[in-house]
DOVOPA-128239 format. One record per residue: residue in three letters; residue number from 1; y, z negated, x negated of N, C-alpha, C in turn. Coordinates in nm, 2 decimals. Example, Ala and Ser with C-alpha at 12.3 -4.5 7.8 and 13.67 -1.06 7.14 Angstrom:
DOVOPA-128239
<code=ALA | pos=1 | n_py=-0.57 | n_pz=-0.78 | n_px=-1.32 | ca_py=-0.45 | ca_pz=-0.78 | ca_px=-1.23 | c_py=-0.33 | c_pz=-0.78 | c_px=-1.32>
<code=SER | pos=2 | n_py=-0.22 | n_pz=-0.71 | n_px=-1.28 | ca_py=-0.11 | ca_pz=-0.71 | ca_px=-1.37 | c_py=0.00 | c_pz=-0.79 | c_px=-1.29>
//
This chain:
DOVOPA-128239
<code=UNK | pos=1 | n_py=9.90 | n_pz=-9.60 | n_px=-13.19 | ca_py=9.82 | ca_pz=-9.71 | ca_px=-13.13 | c_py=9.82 | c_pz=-9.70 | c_px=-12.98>
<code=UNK | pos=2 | n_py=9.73 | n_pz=-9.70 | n_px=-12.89 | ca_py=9.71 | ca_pz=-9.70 | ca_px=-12.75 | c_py=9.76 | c_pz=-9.84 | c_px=-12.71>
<code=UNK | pos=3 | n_py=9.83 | n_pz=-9.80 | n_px=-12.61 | ca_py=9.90 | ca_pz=-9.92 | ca_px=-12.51 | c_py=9.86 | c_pz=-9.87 | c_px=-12.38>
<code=UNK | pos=4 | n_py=9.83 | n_pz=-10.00 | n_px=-12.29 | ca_py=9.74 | ca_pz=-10.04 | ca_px=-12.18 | c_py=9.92 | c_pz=-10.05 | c_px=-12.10>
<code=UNK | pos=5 | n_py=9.97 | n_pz=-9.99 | n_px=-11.95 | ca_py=10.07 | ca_pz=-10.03 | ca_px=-11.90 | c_py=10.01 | c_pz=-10.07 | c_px=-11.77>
<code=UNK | pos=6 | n_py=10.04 | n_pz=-10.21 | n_px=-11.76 | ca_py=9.99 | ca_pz=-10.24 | ca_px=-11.66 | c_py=10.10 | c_pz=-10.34 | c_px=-11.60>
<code=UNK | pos=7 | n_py=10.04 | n_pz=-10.31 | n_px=-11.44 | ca_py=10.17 | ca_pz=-10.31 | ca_px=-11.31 | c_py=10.06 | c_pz=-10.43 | c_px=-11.20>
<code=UNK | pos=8 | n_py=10.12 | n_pz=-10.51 | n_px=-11.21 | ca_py=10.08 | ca_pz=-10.65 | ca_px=-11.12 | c_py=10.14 | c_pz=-10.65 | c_px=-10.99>
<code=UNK | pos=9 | n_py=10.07 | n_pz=-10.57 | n_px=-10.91 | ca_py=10.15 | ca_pz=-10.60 | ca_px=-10.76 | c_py=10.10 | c_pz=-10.72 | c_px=-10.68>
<code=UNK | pos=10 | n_py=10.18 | n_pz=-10.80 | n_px=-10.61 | ca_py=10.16 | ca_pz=-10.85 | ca_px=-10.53 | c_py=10.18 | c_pz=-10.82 | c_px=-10.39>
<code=UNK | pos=11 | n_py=10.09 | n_pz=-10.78 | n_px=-10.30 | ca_py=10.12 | ca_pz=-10.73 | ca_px=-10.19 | c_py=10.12 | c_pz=-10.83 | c_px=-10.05>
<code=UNK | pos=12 | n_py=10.24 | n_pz=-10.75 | n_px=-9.94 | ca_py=10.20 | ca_pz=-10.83 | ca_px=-9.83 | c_py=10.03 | c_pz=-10.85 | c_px=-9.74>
<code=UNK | pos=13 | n_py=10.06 | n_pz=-11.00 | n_px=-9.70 | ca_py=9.90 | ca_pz=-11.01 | ca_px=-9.67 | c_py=9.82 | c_pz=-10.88 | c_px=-9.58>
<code=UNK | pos=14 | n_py=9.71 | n_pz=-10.88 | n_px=-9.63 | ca_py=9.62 | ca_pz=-10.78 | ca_px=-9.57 | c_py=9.67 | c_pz=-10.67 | c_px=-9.63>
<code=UNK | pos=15 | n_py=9.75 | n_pz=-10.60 | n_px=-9.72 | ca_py=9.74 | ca_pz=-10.47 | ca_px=-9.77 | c_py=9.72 | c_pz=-10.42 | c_px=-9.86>
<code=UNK | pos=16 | n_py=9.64 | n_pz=-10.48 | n_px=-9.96 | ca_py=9.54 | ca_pz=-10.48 | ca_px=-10.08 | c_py=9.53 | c_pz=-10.35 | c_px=-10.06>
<code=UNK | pos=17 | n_py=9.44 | n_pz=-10.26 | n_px=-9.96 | ca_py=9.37 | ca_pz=-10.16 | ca_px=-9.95 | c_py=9.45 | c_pz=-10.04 | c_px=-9.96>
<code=UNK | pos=18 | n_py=9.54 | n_pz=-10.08 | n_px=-9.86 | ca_py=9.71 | ca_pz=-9.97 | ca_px=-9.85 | c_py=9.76 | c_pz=-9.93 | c_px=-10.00>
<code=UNK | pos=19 | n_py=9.70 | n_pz=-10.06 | n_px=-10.06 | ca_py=9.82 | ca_pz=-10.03 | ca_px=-10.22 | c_py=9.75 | c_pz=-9.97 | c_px=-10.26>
<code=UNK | pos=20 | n_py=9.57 | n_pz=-9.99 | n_px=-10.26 | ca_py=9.47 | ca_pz=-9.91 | ca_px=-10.37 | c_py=9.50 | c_pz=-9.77 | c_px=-10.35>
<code=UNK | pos=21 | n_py=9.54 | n_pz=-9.74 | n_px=-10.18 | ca_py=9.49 | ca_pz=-9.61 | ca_px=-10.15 | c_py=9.68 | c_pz=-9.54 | c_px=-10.20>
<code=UNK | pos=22 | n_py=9.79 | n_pz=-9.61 | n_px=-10.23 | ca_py=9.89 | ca_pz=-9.56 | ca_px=-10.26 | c_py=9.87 | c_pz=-9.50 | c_px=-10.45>
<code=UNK | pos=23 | n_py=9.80 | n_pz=-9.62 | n_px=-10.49 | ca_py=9.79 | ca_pz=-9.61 | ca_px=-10.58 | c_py=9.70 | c_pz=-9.46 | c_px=-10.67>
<code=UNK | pos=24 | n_py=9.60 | n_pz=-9.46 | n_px=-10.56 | ca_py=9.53 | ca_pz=-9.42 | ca_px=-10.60 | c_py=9.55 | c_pz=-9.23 | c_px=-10.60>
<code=UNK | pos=25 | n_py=9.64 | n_pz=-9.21 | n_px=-10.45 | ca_py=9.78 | ca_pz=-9.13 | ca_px=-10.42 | c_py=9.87 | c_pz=-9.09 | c_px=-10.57>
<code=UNK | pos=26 | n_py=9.89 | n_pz=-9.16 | n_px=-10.64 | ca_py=9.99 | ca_pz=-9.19 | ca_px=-10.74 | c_py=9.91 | c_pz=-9.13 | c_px=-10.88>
<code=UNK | pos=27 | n_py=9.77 | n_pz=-9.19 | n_px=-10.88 | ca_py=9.72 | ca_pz=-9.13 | ca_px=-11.05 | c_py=9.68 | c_pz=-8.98 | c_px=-11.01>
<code=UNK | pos=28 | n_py=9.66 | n_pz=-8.92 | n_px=-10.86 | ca_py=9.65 | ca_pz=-8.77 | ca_px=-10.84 | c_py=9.78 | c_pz=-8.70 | c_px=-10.88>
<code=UNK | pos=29 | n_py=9.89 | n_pz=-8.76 | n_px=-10.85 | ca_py=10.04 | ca_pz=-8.73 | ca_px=-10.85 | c_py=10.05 | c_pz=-8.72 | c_px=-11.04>
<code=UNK | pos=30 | n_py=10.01 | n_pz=-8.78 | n_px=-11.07 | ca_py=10.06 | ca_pz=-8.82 | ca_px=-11.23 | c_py=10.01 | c_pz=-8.67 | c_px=-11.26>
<code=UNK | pos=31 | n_py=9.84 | n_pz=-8.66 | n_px=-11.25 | ca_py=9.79 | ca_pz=-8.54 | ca_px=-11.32 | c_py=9.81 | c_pz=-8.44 | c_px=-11.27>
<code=UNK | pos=32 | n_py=9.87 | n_pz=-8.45 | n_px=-11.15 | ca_py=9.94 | ca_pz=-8.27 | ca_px=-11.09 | c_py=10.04 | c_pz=-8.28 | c_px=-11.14>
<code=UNK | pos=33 | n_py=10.09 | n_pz=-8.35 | n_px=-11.24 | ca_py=10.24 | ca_pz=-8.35 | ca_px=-11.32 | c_py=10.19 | c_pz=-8.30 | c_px=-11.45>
<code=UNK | pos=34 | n_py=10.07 | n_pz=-8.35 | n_px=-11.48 | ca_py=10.07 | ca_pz=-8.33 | ca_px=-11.64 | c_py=10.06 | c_pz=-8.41 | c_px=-11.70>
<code=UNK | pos=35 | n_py=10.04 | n_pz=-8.58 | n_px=-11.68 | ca_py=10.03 | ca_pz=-8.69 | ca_px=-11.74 | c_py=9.93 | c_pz=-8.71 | c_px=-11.74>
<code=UNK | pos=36 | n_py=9.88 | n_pz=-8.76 | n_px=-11.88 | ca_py=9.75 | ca_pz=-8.78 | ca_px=-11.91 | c_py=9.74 | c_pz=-8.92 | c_px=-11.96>
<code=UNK | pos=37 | n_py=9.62 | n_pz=-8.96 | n_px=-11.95 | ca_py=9.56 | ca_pz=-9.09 | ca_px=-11.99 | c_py=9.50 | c_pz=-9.15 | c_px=-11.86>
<code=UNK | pos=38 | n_py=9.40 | n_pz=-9.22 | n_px=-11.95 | ca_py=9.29 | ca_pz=-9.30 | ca_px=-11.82 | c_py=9.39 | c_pz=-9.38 | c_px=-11.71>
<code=UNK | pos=39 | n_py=9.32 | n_pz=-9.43 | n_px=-11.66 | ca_py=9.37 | ca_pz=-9.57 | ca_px=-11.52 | c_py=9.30 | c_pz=-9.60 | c_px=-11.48>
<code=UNK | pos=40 | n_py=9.28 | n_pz=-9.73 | n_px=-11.44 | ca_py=9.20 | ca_pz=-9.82 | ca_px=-11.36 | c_py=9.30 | c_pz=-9.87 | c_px=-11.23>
<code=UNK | pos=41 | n_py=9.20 | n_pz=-9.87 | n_px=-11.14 | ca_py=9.25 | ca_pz=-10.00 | ca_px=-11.04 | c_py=9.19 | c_pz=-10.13 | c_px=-11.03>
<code=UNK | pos=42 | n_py=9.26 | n_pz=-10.27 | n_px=-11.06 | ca_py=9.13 | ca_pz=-10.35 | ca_px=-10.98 | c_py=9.22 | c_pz=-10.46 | c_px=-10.90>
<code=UNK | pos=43 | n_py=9.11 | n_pz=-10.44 | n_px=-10.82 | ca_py=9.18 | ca_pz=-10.55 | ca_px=-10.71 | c_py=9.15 | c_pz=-10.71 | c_px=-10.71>
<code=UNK | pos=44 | n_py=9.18 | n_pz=-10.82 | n_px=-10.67 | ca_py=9.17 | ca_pz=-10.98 | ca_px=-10.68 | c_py=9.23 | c_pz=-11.06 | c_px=-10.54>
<code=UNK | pos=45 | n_py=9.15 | n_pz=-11.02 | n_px=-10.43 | ca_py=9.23 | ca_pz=-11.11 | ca_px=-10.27 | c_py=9.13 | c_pz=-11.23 | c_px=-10.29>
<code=UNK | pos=46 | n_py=9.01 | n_pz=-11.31 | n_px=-10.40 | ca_py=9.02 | ca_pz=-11.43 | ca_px=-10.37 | c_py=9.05 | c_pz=-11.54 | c_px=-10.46>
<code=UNK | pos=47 | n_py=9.15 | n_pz=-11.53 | n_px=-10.56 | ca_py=9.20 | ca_pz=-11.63 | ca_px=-10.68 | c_py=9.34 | c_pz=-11.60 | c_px=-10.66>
<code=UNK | pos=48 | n_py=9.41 | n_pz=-11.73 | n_px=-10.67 | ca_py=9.55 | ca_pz=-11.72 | ca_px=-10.70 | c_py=9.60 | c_pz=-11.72 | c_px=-10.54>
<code=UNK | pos=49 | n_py=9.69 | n_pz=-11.58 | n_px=-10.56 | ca_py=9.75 | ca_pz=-11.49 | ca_px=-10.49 | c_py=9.67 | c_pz=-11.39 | c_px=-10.43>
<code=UNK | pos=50 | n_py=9.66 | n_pz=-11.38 | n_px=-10.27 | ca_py=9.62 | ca_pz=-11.32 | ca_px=-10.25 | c_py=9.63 | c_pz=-11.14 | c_px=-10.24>
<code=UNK | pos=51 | n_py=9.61 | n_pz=-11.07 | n_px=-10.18 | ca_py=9.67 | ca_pz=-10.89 | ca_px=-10.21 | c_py=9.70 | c_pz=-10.87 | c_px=-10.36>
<code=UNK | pos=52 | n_py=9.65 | n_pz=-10.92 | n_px=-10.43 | ca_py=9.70 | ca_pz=-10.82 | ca_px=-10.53 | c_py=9.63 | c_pz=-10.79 | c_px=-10.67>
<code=UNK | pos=53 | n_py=9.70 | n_pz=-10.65 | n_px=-10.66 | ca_py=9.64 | ca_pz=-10.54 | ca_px=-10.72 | c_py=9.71 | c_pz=-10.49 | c_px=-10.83>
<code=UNK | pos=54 | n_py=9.58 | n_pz=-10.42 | n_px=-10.94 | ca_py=9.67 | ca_pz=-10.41 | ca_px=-11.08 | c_py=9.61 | c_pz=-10.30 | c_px=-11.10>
<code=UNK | pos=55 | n_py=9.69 | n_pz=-10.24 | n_px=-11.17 | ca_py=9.71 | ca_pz=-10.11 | ca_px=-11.22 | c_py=9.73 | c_pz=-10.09 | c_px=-11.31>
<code=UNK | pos=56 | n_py=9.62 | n_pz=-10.03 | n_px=-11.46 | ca_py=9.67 | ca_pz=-10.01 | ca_px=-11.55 | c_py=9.66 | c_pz=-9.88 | c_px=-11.63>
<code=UNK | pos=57 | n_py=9.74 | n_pz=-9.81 | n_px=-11.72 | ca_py=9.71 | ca_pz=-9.67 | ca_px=-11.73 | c_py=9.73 | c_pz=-9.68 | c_px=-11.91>
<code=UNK | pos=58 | n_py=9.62 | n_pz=-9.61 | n_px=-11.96 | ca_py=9.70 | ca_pz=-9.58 | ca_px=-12.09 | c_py=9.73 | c_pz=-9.47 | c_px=-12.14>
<code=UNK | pos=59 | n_py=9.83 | n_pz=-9.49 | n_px=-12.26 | ca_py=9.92 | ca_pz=-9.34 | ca_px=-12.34 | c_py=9.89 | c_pz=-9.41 | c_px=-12.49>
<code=UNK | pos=60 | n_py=9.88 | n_pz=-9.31 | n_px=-12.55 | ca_py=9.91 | ca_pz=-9.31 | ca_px=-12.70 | c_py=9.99 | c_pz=-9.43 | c_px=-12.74>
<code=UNK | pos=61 | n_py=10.12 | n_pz=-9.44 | n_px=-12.65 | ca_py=10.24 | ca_pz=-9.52 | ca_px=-12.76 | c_py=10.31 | c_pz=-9.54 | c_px=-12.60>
<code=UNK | pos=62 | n_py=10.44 | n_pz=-9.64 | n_px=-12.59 | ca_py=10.53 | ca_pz=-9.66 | ca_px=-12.50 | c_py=10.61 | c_pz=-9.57 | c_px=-12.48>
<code=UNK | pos=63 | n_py=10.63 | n_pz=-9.48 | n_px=-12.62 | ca_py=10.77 | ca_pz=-9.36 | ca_px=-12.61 | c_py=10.70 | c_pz=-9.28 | c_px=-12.58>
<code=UNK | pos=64 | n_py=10.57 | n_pz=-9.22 | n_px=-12.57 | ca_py=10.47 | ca_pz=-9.12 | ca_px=-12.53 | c_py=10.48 | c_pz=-9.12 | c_px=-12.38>
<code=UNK | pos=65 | n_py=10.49 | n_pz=-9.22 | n_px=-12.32 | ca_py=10.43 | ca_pz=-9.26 | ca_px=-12.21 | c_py=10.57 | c_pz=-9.27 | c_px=-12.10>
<code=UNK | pos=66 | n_py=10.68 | n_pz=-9.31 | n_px=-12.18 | ca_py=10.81 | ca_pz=-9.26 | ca_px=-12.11 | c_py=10.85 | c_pz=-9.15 | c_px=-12.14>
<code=UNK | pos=67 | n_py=10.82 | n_pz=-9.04 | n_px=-12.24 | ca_py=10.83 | ca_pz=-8.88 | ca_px=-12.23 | c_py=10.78 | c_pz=-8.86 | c_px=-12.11>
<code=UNK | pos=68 | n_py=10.63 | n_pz=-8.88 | n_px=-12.07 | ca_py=10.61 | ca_pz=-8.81 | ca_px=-12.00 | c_py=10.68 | c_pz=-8.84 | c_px=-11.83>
<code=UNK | pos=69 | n_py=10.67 | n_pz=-8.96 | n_px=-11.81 | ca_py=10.78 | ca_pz=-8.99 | ca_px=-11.66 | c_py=10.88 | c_pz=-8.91 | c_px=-11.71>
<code=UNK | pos=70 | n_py=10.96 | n_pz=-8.90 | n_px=-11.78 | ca_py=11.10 | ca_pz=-8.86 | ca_px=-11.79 | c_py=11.07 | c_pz=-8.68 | c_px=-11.74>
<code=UNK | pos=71 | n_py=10.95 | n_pz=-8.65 | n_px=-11.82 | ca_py=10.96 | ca_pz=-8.50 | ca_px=-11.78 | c_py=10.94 | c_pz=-8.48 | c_px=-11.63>
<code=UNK | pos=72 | n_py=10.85 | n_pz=-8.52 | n_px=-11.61 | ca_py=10.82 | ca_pz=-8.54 | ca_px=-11.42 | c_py=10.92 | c_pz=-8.54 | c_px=-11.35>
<code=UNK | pos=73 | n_py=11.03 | n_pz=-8.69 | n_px=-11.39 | ca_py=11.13 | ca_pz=-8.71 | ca_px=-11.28 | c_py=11.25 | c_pz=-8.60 | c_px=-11.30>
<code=UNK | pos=74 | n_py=11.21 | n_pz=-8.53 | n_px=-11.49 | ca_py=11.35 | ca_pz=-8.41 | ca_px=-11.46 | c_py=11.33 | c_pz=-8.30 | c_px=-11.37>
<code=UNK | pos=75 | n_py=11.21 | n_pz=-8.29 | n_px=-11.27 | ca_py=11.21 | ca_pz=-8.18 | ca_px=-11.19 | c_py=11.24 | c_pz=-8.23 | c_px=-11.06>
<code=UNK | pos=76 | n_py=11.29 | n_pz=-8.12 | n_px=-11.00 | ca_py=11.30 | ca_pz=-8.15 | ca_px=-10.84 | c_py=11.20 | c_pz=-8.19 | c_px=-10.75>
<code=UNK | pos=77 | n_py=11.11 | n_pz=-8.15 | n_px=-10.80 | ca_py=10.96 | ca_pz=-8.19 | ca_px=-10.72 | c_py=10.94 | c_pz=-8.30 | c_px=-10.77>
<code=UNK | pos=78 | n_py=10.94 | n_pz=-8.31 | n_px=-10.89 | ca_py=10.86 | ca_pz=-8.48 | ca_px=-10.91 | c_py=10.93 | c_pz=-8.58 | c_px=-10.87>
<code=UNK | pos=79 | n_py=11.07 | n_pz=-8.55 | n_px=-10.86 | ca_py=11.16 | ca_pz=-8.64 | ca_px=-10.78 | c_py=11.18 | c_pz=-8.67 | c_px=-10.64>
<code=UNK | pos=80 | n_py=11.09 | n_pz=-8.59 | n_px=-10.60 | ca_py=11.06 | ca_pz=-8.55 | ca_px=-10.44 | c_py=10.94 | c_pz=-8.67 | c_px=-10.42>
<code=UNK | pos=81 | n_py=10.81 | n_pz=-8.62 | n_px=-10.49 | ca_py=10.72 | ca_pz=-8.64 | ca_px=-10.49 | c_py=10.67 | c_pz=-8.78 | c_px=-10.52>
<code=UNK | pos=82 | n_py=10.78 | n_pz=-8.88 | n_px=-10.60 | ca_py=10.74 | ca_pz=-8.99 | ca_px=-10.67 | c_py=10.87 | c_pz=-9.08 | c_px=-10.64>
<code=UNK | pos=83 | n_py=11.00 | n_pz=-9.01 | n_px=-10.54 | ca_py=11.02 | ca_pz=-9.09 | ca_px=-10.48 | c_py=11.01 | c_pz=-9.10 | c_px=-10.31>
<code=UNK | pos=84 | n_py=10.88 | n_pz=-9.03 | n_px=-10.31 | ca_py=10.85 | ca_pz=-9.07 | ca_px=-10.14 | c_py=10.73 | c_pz=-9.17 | c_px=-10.15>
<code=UNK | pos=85 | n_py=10.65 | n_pz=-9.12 | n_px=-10.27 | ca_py=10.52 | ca_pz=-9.20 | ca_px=-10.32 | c_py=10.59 | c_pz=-9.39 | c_px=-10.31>
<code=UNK | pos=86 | n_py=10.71 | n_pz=-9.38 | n_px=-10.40 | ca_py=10.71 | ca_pz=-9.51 | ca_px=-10.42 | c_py=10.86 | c_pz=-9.58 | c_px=-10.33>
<code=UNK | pos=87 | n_py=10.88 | n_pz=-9.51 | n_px=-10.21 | ca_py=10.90 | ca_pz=-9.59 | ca_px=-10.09 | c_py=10.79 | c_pz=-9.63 | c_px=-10.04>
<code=UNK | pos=88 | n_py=10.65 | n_pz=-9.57 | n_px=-10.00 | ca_py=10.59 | ca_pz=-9.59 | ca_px=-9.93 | c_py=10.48 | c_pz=-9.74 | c_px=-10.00>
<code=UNK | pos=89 | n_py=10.50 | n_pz=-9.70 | n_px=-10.15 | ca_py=10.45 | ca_pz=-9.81 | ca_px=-10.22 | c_py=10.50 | c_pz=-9.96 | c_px=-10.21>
<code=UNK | pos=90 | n_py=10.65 | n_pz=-9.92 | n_px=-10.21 | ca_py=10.75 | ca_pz=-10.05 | ca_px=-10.20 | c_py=10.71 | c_pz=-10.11 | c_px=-10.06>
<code=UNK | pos=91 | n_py=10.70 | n_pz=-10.05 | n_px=-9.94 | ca_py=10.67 | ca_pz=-10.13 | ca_px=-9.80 | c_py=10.58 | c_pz=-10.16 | c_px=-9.78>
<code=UNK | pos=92 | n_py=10.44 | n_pz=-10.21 | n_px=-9.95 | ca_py=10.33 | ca_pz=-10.27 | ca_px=-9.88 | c_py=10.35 | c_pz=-10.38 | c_px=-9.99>
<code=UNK | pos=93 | n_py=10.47 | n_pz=-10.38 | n_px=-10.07 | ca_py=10.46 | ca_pz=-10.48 | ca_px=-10.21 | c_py=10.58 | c_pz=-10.63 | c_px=-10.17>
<code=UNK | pos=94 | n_py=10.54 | n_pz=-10.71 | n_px=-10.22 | ca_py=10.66 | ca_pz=-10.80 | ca_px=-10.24 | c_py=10.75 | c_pz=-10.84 | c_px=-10.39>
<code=UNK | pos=95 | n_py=10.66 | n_pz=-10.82 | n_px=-10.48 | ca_py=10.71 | ca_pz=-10.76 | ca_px=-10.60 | c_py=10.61 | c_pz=-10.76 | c_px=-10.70>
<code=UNK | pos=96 | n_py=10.66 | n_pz=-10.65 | n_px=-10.82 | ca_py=10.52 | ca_pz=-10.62 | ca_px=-10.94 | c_py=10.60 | c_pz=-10.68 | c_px=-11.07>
<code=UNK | pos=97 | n_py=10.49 | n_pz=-10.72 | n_px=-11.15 | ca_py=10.51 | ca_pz=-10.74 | ca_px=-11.27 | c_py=10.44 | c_pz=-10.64 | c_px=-11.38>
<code=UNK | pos=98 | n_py=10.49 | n_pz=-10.64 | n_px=-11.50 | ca_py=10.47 | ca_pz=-10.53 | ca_px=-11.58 | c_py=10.45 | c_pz=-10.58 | c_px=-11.71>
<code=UNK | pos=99 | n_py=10.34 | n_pz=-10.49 | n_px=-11.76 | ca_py=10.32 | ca_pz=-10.53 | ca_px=-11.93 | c_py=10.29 | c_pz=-10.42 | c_px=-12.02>
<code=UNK | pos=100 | n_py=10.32 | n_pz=-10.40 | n_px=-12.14 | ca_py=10.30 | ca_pz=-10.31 | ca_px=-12.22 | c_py=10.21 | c_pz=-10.38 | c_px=-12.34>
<code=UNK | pos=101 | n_py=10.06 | n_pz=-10.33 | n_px=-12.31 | ca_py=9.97 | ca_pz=-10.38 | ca_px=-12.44 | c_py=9.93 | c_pz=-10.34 | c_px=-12.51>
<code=UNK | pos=102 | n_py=9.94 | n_pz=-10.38 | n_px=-12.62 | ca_py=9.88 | ca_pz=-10.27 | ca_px=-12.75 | c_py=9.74 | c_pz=-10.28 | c_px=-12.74>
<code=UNK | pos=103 | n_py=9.67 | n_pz=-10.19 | n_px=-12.79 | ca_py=9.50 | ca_pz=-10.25 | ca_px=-12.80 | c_py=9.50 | c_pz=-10.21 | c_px=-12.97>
<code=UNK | pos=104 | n_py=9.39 | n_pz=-10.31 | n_px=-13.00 | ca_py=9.41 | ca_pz=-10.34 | ca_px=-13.16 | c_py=9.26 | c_pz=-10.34 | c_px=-13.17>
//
C-alpha cells in the first residue's frame, strides 16, 4: 500500500522560497542516490502560519521508504551530501512536523 511522507515545515519569516529551493536541492539529492518515488512541494504564506512549506514524497510502504534513507546514509557521500543539505535546511526552519499516510 503507498504511503504519502509528508514534512510540515514551518519557516523563519520570509524564507518560504529558501526552503522550496532547499527542498527542491534535496528531491535531486534523493534521485542521485537512487530513491525513487514522486514528491511534491506546496507552499501556504497566506493561512495560519506564515512560511510554510510541505513536502511530501511517496514509497510503496514505510519500511521501503526507510530502506532506502538507510542505504544513502550508509555511504560516505550520502552522509556528506545530506548532512550539509540539512544544516542548510535547518537555518531556514523553526520546526517540521511529520506524517506517514496510507492512501487507500
Amino acid at each position: 500500500m503507498t504511503v504519502v511522507h509528508r514534512r510540515v515545515f514551518y519557516g523563519k519569516v520570509g524564507q518560504a522560497d529558501k526552503i522550496v529551493a532547499a527542498l527542491k536541492q534535496g528531491d535531486k539529492n534523493f534521485k542521485k542516490f537512487g530513491v525513487k518515488g514522486a514528491s511534491r512541494i506546496l507552499t501556504d504564506n497566506n493561512c495560519g502560519r506564515t512560511d510554510r512549506v510541505i513536502w511530501e514524497m511517496e514509497a510503496p510502504s514505510v519500511a521501503e521508504g526507510e530502506e532506502q534513507m538507510a542505504k544513502v546514509m550508509s555511504s560516505a557521500e550520502g552522509q556528506k551530501v545530506f548532512g550539509a543539505w540539512f544544516a542548510r535546511l535547518s537555518e531556514l526552519i523553526h520546526y517540521a512536523e511529520v506524517d506517514n499516510l496510507l492512501v487507500k
